[in-house]
C-alpha positions in Angstrom: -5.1 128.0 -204.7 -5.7 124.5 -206.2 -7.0 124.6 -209.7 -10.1 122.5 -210.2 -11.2 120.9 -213.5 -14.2 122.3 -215.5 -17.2 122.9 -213.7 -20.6 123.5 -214.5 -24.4 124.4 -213.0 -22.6 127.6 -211.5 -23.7 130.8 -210.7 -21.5 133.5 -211.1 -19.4 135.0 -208.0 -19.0 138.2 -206.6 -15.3 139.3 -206.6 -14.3 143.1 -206.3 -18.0 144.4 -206.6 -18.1 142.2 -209.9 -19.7 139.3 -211.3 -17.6 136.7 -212.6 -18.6 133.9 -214.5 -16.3 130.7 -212.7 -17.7 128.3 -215.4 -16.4 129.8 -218.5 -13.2 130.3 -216.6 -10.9 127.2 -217.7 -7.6 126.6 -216.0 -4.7 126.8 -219.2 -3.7 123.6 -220.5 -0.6 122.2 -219.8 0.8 120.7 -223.4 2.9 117.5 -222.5 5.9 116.7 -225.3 4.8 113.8 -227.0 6.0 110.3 -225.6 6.6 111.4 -222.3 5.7 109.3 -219.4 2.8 111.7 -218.4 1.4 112.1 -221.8 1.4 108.1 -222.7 -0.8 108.0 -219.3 -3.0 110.3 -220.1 -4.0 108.8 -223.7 -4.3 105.0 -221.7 -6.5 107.1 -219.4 -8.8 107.6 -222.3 -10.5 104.5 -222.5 -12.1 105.9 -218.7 -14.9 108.3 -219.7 -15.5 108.7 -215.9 -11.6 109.0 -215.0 -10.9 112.1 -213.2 -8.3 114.7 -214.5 -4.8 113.5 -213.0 -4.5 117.1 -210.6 -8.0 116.4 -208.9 -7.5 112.4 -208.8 -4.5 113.2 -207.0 -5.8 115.2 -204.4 -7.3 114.5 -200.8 -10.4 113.0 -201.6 -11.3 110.1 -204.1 -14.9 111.2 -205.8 -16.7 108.6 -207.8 -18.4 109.4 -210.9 -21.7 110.4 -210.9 -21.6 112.2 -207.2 -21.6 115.7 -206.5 -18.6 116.6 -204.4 -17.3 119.6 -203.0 -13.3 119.4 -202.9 -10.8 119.8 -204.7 -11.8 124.2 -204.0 -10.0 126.2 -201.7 -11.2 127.5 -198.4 -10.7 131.0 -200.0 -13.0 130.7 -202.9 -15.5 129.4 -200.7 -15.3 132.1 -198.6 -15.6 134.3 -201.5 -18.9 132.3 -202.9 -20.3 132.7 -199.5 -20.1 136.7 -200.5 -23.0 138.8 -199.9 -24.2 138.2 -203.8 -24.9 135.0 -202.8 -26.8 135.5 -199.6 -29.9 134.5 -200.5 -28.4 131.0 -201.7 -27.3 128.2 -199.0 -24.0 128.0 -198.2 -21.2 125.8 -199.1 -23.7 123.0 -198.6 -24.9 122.8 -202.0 -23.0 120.6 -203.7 -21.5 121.1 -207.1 -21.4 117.8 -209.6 -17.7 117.8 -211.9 -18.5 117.6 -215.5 -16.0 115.2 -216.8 -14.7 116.2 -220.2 -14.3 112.1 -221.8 -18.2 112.1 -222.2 -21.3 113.4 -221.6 -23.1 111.8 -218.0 -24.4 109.1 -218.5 -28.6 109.3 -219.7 -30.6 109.3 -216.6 -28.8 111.7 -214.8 -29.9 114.7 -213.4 -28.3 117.4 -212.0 -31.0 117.8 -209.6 -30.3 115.3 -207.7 -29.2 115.9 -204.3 -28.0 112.4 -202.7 -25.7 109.8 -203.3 -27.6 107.1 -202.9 -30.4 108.5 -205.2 -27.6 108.4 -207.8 -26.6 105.1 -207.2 -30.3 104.0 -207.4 -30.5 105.6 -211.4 -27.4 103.8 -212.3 -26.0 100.4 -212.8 -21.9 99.6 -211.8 -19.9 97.2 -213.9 -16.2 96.0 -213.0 -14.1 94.8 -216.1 -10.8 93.0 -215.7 -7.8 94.4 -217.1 -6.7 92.0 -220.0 -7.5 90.8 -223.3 -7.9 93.4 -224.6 -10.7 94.7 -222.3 -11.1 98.4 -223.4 -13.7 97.0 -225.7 -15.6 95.4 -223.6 -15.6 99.1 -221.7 -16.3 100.8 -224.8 -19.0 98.9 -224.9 -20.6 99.4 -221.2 -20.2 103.3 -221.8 -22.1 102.9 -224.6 -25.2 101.7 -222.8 -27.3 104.3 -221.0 -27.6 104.3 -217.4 -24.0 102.5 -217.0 -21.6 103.4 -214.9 -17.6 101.9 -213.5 -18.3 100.8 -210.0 -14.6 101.2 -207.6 -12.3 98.2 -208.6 -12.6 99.5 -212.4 -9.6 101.3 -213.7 -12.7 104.0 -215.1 -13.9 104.7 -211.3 -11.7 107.4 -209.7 -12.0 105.1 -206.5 -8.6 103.8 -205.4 -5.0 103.5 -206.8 -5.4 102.9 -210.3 -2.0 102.3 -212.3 -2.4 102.2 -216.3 1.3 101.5 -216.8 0.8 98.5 -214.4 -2.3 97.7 -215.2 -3.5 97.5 -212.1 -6.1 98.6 -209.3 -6.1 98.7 -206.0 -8.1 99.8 -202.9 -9.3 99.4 -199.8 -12.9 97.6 -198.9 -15.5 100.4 -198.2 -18.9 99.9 -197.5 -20.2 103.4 -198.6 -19.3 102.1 -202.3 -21.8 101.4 -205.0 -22.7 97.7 -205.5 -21.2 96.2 -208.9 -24.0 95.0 -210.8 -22.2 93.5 -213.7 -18.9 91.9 -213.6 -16.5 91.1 -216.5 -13.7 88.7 -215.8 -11.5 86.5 -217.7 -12.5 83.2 -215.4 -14.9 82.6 -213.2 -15.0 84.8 -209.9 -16.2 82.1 -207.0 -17.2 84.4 -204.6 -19.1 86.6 -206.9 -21.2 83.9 -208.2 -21.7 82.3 -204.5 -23.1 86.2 -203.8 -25.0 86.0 -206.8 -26.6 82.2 -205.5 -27.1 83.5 -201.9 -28.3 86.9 -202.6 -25.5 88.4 -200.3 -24.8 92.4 -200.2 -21.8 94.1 -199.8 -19.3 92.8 -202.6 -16.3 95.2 -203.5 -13.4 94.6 -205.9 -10.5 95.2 -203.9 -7.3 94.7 -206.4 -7.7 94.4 -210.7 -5.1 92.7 -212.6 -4.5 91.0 -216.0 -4.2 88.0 -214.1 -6.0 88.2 -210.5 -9.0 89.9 -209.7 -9.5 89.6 -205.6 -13.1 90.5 -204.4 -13.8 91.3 -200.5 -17.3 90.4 -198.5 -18.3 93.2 -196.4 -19.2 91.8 -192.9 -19.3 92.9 -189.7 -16.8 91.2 -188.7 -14.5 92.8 -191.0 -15.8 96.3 -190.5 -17.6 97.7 -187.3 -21.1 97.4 -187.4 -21.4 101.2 -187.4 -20.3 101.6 -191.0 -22.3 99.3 -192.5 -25.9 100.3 -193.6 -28.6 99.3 -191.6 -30.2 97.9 -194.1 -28.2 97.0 -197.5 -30.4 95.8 -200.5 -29.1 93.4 -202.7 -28.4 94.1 -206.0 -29.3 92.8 -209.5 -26.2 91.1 -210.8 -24.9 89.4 -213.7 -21.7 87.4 -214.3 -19.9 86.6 -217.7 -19.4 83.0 -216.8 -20.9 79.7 -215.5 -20.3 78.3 -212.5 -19.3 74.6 -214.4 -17.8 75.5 -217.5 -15.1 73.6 -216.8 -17.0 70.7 -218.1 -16.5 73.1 -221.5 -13.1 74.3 -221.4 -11.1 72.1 -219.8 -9.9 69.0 -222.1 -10.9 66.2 -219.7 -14.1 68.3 -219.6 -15.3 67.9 -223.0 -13.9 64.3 -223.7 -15.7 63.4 -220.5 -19.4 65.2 -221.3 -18.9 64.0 -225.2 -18.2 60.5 -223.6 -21.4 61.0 -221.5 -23.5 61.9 -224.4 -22.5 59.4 -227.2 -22.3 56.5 -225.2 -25.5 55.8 -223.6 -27.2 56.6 -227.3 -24.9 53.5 -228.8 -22.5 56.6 -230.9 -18.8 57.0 -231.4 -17.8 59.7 -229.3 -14.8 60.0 -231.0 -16.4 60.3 -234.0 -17.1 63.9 -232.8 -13.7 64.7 -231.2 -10.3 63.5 -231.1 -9.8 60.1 -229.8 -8.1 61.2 -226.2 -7.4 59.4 -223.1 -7.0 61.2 -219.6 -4.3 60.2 -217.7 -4.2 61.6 -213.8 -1.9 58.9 -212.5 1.1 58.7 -215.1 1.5 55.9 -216.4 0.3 53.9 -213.7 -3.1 55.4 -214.4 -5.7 52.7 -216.2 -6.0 55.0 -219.0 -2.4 54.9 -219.9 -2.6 51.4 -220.7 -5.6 51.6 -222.1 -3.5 53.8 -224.5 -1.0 52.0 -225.0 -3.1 49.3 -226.4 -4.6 51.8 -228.9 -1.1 52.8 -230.1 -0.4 49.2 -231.1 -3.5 49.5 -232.6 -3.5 52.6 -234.6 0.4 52.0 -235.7 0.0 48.5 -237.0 -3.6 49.1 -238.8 -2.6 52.5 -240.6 0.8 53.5 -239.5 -0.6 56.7 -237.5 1.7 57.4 -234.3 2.1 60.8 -233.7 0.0 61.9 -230.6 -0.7 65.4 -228.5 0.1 65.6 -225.2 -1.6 68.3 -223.3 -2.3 69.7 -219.4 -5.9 68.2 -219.8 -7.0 70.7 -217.1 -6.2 74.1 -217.5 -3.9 75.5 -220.1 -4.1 77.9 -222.9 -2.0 79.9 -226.0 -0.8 76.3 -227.0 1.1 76.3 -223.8 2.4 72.9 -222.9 1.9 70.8 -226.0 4.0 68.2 -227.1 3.7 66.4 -229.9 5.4 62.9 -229.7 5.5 59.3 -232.2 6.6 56.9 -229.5 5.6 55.4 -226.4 8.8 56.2 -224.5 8.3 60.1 -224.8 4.6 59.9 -224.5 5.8 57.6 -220.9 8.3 60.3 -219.7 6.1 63.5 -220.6 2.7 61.7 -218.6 5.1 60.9 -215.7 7.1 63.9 -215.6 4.6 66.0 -213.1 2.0 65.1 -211.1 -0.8 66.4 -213.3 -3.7 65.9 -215.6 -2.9 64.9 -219.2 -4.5 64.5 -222.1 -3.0 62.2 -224.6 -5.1 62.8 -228.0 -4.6 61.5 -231.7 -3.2 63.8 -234.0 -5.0 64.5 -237.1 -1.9 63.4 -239.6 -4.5 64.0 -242.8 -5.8 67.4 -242.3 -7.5 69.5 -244.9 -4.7 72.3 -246.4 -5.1 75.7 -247.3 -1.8 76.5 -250.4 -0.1 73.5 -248.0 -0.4 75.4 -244.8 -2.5 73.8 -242.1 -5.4 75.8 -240.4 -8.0 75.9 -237.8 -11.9 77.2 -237.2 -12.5 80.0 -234.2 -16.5 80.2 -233.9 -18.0 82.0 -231.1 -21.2 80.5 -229.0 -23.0 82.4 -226.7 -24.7 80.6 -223.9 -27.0 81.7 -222.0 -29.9 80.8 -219.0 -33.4 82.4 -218.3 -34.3 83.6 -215.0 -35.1 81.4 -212.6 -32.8 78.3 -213.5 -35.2 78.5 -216.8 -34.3 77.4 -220.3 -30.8 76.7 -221.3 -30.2 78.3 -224.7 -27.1 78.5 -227.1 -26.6 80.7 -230.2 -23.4 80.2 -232.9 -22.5 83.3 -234.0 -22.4 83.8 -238.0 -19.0 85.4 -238.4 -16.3 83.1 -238.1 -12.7 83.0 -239.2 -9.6 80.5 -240.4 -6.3 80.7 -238.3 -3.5 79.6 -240.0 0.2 78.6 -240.1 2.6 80.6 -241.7 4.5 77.1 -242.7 4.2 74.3 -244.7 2.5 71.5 -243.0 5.0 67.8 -242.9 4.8 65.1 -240.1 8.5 65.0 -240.4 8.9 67.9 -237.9 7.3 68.6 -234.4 7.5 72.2 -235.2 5.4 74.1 -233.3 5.1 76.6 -236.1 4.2 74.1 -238.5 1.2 72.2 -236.0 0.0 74.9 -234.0 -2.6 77.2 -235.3 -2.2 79.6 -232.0 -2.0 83.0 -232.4 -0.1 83.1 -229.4 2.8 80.5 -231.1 2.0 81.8 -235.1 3.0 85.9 -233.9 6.0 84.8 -232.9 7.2 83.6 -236.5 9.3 85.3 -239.4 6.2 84.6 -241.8 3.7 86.0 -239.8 1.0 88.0 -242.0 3.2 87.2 -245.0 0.3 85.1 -246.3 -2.8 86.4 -245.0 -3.7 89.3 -242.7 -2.2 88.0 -239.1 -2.5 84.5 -240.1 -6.5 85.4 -240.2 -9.1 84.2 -242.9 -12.8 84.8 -243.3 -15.3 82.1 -244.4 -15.7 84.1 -247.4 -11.9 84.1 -248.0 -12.1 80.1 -247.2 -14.9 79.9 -249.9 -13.2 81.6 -252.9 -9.9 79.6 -252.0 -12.2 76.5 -252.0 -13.8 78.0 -255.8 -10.5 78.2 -257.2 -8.3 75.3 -255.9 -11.0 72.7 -254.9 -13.9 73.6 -257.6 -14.1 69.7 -258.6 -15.3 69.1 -254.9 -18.3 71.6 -254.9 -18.4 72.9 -251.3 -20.3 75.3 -249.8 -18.9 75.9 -246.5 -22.2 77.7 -245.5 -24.2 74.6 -246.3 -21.6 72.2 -245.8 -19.3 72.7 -243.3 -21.3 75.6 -240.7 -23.8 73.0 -239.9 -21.4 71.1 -238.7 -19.2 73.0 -237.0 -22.9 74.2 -235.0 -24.2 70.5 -234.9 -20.9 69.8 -233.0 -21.4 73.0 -230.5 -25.1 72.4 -229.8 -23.8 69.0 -229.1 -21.4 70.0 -226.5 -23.7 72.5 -224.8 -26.3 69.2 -224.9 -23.5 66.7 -222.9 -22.4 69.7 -220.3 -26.0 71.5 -219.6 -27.1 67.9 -218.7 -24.2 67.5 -216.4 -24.7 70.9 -214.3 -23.1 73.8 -216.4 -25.2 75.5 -214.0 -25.6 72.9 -211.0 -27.5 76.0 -208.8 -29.3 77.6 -210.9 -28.0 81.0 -210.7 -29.8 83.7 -212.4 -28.4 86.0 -215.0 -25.4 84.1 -216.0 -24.2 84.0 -219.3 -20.9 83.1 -221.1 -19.2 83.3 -224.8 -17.1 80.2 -225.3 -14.5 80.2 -228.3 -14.9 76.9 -230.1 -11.9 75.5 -232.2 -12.3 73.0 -235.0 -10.3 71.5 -237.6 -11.3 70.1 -241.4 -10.2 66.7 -242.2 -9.1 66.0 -245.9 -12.4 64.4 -246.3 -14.4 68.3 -245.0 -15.3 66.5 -241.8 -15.0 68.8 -239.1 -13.9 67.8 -235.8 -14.1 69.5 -232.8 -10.8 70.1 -230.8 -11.8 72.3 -227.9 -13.5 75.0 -226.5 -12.0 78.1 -224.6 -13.7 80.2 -221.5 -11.4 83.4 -222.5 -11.4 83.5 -226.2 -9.0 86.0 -227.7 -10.6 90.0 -228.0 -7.2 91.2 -229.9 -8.4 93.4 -232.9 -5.1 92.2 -234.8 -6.5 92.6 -238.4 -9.3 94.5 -240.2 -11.7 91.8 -240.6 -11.4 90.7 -236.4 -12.1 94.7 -235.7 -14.9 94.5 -237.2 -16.0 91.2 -236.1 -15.2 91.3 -232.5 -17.0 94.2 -231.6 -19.9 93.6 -233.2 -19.9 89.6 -231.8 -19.7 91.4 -227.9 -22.3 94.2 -228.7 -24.4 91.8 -229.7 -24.2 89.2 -227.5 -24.6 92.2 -224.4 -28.1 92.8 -226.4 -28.6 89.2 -225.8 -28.0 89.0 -222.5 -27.3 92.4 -220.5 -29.6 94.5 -221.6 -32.2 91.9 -221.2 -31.5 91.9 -217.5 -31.1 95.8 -217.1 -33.6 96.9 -220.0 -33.4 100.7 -218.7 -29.6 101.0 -219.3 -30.1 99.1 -223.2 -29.6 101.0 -226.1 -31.9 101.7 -228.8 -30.6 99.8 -231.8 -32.7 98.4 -234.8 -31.1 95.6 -236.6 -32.0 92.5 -238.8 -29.6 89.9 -239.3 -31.8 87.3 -239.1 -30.7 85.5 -236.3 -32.2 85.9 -232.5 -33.5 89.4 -232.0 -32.4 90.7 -235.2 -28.7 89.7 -234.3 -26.3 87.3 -235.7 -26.6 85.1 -233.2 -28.4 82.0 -234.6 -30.5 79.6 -232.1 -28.5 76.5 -231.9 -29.9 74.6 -228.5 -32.8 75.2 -226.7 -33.3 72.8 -223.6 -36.6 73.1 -223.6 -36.9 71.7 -226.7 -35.1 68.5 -225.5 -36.6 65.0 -225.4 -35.4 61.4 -223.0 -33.2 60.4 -224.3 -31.7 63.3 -226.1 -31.8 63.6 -230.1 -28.2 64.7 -230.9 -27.5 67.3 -233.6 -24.6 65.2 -235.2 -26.7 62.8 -236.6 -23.4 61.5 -238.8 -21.7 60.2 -235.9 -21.1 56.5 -236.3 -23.0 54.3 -234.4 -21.6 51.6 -231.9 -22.2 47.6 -233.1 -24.7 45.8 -232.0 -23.6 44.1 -228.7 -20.8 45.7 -227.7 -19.8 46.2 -224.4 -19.1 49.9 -224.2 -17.2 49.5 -220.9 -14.2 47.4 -222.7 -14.4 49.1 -226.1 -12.2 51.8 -225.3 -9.2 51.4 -226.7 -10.9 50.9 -230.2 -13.2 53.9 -229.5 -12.3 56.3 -232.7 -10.1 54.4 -234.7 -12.0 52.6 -237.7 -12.4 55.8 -239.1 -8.7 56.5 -239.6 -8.2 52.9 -240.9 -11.0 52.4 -243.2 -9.8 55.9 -245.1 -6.5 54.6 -245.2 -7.7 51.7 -246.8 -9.7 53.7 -249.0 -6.4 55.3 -250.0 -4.7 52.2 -250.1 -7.5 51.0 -252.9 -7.1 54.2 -255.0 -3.5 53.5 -255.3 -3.4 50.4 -255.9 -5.8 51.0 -259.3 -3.1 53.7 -260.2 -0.5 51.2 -259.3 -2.5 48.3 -261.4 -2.9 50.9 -264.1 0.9 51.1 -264.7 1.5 47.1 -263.9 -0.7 46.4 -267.2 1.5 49.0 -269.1 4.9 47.0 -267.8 3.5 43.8 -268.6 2.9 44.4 -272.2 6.7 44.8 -271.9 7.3 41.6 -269.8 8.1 38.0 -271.1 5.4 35.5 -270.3 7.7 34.0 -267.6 8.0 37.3 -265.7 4.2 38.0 -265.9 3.4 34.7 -264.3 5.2 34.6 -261.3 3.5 38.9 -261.1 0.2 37.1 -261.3 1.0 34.5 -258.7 2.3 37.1 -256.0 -0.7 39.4 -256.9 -3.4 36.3 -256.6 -1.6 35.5 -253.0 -2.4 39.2 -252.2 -5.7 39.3 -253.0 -6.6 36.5 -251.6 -5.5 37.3 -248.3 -7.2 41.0 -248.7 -10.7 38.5 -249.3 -10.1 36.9 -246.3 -10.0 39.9 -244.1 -12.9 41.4 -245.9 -14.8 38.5 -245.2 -13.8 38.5 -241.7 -15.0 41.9 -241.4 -18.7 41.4 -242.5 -19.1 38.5 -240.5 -19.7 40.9 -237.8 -16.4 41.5 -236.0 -15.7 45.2 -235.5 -11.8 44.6 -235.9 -10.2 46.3 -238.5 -7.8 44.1 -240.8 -4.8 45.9 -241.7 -3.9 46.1 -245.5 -2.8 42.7 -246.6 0.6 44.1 -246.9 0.4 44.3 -242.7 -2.4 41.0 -241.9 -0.7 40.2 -239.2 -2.1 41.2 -235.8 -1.1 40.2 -232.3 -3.4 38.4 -230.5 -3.6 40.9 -227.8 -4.1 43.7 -230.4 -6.9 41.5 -231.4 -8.3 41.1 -227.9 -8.8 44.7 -227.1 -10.2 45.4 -231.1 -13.5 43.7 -230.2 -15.3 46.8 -229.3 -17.0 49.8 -231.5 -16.4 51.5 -234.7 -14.7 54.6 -234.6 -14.6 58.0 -236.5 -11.0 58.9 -237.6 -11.2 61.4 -235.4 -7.2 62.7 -234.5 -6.6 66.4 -233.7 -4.4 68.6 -232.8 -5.5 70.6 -229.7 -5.1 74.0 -230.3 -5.3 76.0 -227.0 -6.9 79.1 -226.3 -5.2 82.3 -227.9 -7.1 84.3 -225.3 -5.8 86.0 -221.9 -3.5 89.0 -223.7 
């Protein structure tokens, strides 16, 4: 006789002339020795409150969660239930519903109810990719009444599910529930062209870390026979934007910051690093434009180390270079066909005990029904990534540029310093109170609104190039944005990420990260399905009592935009923005090098009147001659430079300038904007 897990809602049977209670009977438990194949299984089974137990999942028939079913019982027992005791009840047509010993049904359930698709009506479906870290993201869905894993997620009992291989697979049915919500790490096409058209009949037919496949149900595919007359379509929601790459991608953002800044006479640049994409290698128009600011930026303030990066897709700090002359950067741009990004490297960066260090913030973005308003929220709880190595320019380390968890884990120093290379902004401010107390900063007051001017910013320059071009309803999307702190505390922003890392790799991220997703569902989810919401009562003080704060609003926009960063420089007067490129971002850089230069040279002055007190009069002469020859060419370029020119005169030590140099420096002020791009830490 097969053995059947715990049931419930049963009358007792007649066997022998006696009553017997089949409900408290329990089938013994088999104890599996600890680490055995079976046993590791079964506790990565127990993030699946709706996962069958492994004898019944194994049998004949796949049951989904939520229906009554019938096998899994032998023809004998229901013989014996068919027993005179039990004449006056209907036969072995009553259904029996399997009570699943994870959790509790889900609310809204009752075991009255005598169809399937009555079930399906009371409950909503969701599909979550395996990967990065998605059990949380599961956690949270079971946690929300009504809810339910649709076939195609490792919690349905439909299809092959492998935990070990993280993997499901099964075949296209059309007597499946609908999925209602779907979680993925990137966009899923054809479940957002469903979602446009309002097409039925979308199954998950194979779940990986890396690939999830979705099927159409037509008739062409499946006689016309199985499919249901008449298939409503569903309410559905989607964890991404159809456009994001204008986001995440880093042509994306250079190209909708570009877009923004330009026409509103601003420095692009002065917002993110200066960064030129190059599709065609070096034959592309960009390249040389590059070239022409790497004369520039060398011979002005001796900055030439630049990033090289796939300016498309990439993530994890994969394919990063970091080069200081034009030959490598040459042979990397021509190496594969390919989109690059060549960016400015931040060689000044703001230090934390020597160590460099990045900003992961979270924004939430979201759009009302109805291709309504476009909003975006920041969410409170940051943190600090950091390197476990002192930070020099006279190594291309990866360990000592890259603030990627992905690169930092793999280090001998990892989590010597902090806890997984992880800071909070409170840690940042009492490092700031002890070391930096002189400078006074408040990084709630002074460096959050920045790091959320620069977001709202970004959602600004893509929302009005079509992060949404068709409007679909009930899309939303958490981007992870990555900054950096110059040694000035200007932030810049170095990218944004459409899979930001869910990896619970310290205390401070396991309580952040769950919180930031539950949150943002409350935002978003729940809005759409208010019946399955929970009933939680909070007051952060951000949107709906969360800590989400209200960043963007599009309806609050105006022609021509106001821009949040309101300390971006402006362009000259004049200037012809379509040959100012190469000077684009790089005044910044030189007139704080010149800044250093002139504190220096006071310290320096300082101990030249100290020497010459020690000098003969013949020595101190032919000092002052050589120093009144200095400063008279230093007057010269200053003068130069407020006669309305936007070049930048190098130091009078370097006041010599090629002519062609001098040609392309005609063009706009720029924000000393250089970063290192960090890429995403997030697919697991």
């Amino acid at each position: 006789m097969a053995r059947v897990s715990t049931v419930s809602s049963l009358p007792p049977l007649a066997v022998g002339g006696q009553s017997v209670d089949v409900s408290a009977a329990k089938p013994p438990r088999r104890t599996l020795a600890r680490g055995s194949s079976r046993s590791r299984h079964a506790e990565e089974r127990a993030d699946s409150p709706q996962r069958k137990p492994l004898l019944h999942r194994r049998g004949a028939h796949s049951v989904d969660p939520g229906r009554r079913v019938t096998s899994g019982v032998s023809s004998s027992s229901a013989a014996r239930r068919s027993s005179s005791s039990h004449a006056a009840r209907p036969p072995s047509r009553e259904p029996r519903r399997q009570q699943v010993s994870f959790d509790p049904p889900s609310a809204g359930y009752s075991p009255n109810h005598t169809s399937v698709e009555q079930s399906q009506r009371d409950t909503y479906r969701y599909v979550v990719q395996y990967g990065n870290n998605s059990p949380v993201i599961r956690q949270l869905m079971r946690q929300r009444q009504r809810w339910m894993p649709a076939p195609g997620d490792p919690g349905s009992s439909s299809g092959n599910t492998s935990y070990q291989d993280k993997q499901v697979k099964l075949k296209p049915s059309s007597a499946g529930p609908e999925i209602n919500f779907l979680w993925t790490q990137y966009k899923a096409a054809l479940f957002l062209n469903a979602m446009a058209d309002s097409t039925p009949g979308l199954v998950v037919v194979l779940n990986e870390e890396k690939t999830i496949k979705l099927k159409q149900l037509t008739s062409k595919a499946h006689r016309t026979e199985d499919l249901p007359a008449s298939m409503p379509v569903p309410l559905r929601a989607h964890n991404h934007f159809e456009n994001s790459a204008l986001l995440t991608t880093k042509a994306g953002i250079r190209e909708s910051m570009v877009k923004l800044y330009l026409p509103l006479g601003r420095d692009p640049f002065g917002a993110v690093p200066l960064t030129f994409i190059v599709r065609e290698g070096t034959a592309d128009p960009q390249f040389a434009l590059w070239r022409q600011a790497f004369d520039g930026f060398e011979s002005e303030a001796d900055h030439k180390i630049w990033l090289v990066k796939p300016g498309d897709r990439g993530n994890r700090g994969c394919g990063i270079k970091i080069y200081n002359t034009v030959e490598e950067i040459a042979a990397r741009a021509d190496s594969k066909q390919r989109v690059w990004a060549i960016q400015k490297y931040m060689e000044r960066p703001f230090l934390i005990h020597k160590r460099k260090f990045d900003i992961r913030a979270y924004c939430l973005v979201l759009q009302e029904p109805a291709a309504g308003t476009l909003k975006a929220f920041c969410f409170r709880d940051a943190y600090l990534r950091t390197t476990s190595v002192q930070y020099t320019t006279k190594t291309f380390d990866k360990m000592v540029h890259l603030n990627n968890d992905a690169v930092q884990k793999n280090g001998e120093d990892y989590g010597k310093f902090e806890s997984a290379n992880k800071m909070s902004f409170e840690e940042f401010q009492r490092y700031l109170d002890e070391h930096h107390s002189k400078d006074k900063v408040n990084v709630r007051k002074r460096i959050v609104p920045q790091i959320q001017g620069l977001m709202a910013d970004a959602i600004r320059a893509a929302g009005a190039r079509g992060l949404n071009p068709r409007g679909i309803p009930n899309c939303f999307e958490i981007f992870g944005f990555d900054f950096m702190i110059d040694a000035s505390y200007r932030v810049w922003l170095i990218e944004c990420n459409a899979n930001p890392c869910l990896d619970l790799c310290s205390a401070y991220l396991s309580r952040v990260i769950p919180t930031m997703l539950d949150q943002a569902l409350m935002l978003t989810l729940d809005r759409m399905f208010p019946s399955g919401a929970p009933t939680t009562a909070m007051d952060f003080g951000g949107e709906a009592g969360t800590k989400w704060d209200l960043i963007f609003d599009s309806s609050q926009e105006t022609t021509p935009p106001t821009i949040s960063c309101s300390w971006v420089e402006t362009l000259p007067q004049g200037v012809d923005v379509a040959s100012c490129a190469p000077l684009l971002g790089r005044q910044i850089v030189c007139a704080k090098l010149k800044s250093k230069q002139r504190t220096s040279k006071k310290a320096s002055q300082l101990e030249n009147d100290d020497r010459d007190a020690e000098q003969s009069p013949a020595a101190r002469l032919d000092s002052d001659r050589s120093q009144q020859s200095l400063n008279c060419d230093a007057d010269a370029g200053r003068l130069r430079s407020r006669s309305g020119s936007p070049d930048v005169v190098s130091p009078a030590a370097k006041n010599t300038v090629s002519e062609a140099n001098t040609a392309v420096s005609c063009a706009a002020p720029a924000p000393e904007n250089d970063s290192e791009d960090e890429d995403e830490t997030f697919p697991e």
